[in-house]
C-alpha positions in Angstrom: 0.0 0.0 0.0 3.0 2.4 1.1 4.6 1.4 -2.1 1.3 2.7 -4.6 0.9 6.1 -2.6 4.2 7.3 -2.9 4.9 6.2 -6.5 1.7 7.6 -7.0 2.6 10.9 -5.4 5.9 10.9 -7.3 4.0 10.5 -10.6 1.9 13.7 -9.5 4.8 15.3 -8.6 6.3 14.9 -11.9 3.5 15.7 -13.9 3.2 18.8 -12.3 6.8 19.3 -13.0 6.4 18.5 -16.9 5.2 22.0 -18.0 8.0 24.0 -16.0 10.6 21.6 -17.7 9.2 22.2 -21.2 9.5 25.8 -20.6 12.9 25.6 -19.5 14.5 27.7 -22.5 19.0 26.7 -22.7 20.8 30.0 -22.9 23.7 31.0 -23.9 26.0 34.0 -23.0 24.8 36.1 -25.7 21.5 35.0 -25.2 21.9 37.7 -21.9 23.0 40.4 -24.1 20.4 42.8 -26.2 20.5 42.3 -29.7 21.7 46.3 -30.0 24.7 46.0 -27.6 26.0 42.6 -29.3 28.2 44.5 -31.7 30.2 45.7 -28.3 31.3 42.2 -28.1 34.3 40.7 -29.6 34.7 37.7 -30.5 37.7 36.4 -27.9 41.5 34.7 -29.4 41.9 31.2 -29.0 43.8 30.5 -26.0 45.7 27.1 -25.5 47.6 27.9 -22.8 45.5 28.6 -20.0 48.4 29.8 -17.6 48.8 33.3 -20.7 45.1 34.5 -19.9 45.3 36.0 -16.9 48.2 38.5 -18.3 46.3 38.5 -21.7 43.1 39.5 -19.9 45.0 42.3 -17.9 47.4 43.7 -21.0 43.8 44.0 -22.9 41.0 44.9 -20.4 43.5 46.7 -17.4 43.3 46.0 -13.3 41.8 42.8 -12.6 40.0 44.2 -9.9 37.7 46.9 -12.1 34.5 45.2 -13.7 34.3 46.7 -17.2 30.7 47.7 -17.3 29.0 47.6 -13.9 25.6 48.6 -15.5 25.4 47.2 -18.9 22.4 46.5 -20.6 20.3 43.6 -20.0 17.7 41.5 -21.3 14.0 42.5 -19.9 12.1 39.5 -21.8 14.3 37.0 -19.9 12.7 38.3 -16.7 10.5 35.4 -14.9 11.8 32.7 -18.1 13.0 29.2 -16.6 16.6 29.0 -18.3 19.4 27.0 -18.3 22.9 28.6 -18.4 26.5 27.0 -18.1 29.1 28.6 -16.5 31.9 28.9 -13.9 31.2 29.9 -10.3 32.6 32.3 -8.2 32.1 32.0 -4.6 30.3 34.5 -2.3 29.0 32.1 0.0 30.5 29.7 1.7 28.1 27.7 4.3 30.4 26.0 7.8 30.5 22.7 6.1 32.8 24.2 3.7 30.2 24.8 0.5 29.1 27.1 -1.8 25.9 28.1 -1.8 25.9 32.1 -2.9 28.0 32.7 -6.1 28.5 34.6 -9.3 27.8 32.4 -12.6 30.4 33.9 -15.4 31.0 32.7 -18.3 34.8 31.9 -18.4 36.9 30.2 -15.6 38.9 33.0 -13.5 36.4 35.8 -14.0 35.9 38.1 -11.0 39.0 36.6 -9.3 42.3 36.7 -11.6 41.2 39.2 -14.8 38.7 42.1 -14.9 34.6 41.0 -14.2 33.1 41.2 -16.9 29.9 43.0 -17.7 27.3 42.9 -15.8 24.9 41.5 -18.6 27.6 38.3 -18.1 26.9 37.9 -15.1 24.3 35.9 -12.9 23.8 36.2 -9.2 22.8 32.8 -7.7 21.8 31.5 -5.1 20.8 27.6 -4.1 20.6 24.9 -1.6 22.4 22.9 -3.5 25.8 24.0 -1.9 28.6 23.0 -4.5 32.7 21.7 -2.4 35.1 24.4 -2.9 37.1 21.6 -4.3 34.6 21.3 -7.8 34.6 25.4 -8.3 37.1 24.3 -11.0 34.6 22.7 -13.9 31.6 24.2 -15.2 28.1 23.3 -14.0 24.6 24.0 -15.6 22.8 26.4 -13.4 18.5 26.2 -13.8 15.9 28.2 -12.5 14.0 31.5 -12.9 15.6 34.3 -14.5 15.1 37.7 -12.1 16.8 40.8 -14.7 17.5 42.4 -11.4 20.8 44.1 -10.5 23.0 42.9 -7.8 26.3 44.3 -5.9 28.5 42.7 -4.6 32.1 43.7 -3.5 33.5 41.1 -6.6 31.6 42.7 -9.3 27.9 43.6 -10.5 25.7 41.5 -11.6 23.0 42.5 -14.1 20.4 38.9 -13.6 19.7 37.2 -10.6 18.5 33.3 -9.8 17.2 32.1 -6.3 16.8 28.3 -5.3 18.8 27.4 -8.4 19.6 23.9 -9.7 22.9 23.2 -10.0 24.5 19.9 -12.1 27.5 19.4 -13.7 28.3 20.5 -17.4 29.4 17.5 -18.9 31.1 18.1 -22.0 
């Protein structure tokens, strides 16, 4: 009897979950950018030794510790959309266990921390219970929830979206 009601109530649980999922719309990083402000990106060098971009970053953009557009332009429509987005996190939170549960999602490994933030249409404040080791900041993970275009400080850099209660899975690649 146990058995029936809770597969039953798992089956509820996941049809109620069905339409949220197939609204779920995969972003990318220029997905976060308006369609006039796209020409203000370049397109970046391919890099093959990741130990150069840290003094490529700084000889092109300047001090590591100045975010290049603290209030750049965002994306209004993506406001209340359930989106997917990968990206690299950088810790804001860290909970007594030793995990991240408040971070910035950017899109490249060692934003924030060893080259300039970037803008803050590239960046996405998040926060989850699903605390991530310090140990795993080092790989990407696919962050999920609903997008807030909402403007966030922090004393890293600004952040021009915000997600609450996110998911949080490996990207596998």
């Amino acid at each position: 009897m146990w058995r029936s009601t809770a597969s039953a109530v798992i089956s509820l649980m996941l049809l109620a979950l069905q339409p949220v999922l197939a609204n779920v719309q995969e972003l990318t990083w220029f997905d976060l950018v308006p369609p006039e402000a796209r020409d203000m990106i370049g397109t970046p060098e391919p890099m093959h030794e990741m130990g150069d971009l840290a003094d490529m970053m700084e000889s092109e953009l300047g001090d590591p510790a100045v975010q290049m557009e603290p209030l750049a332009p965002v994306v209004n429509d993506l406001h209340g959309k359930h989106i997917k987005l990968p990206g690299y996190i950088v810790p804001l939170g860290i909970t007594a266990e030793g995990k991240v549960d408040e971070f910035l999602l950017v899109p490249y490994f060692g934003a924030c921390i060893h080259v300039p933030p970037p803008p803050s249409n590239q960046i996405v404040h998040v926060q989850s219970q699903q605390a991530i080791a310090l140990a795993d900041l080092y790989q990407p993970f696919w962050i999920s929830g609903e997008m807030q275009v909402d403007l966030v400080e922090s004393e890293l850099a600004n952040a021009g979206y915000r997600i609450s209660g996110a998911d949080i899975e490996p990207y596998v690649y």
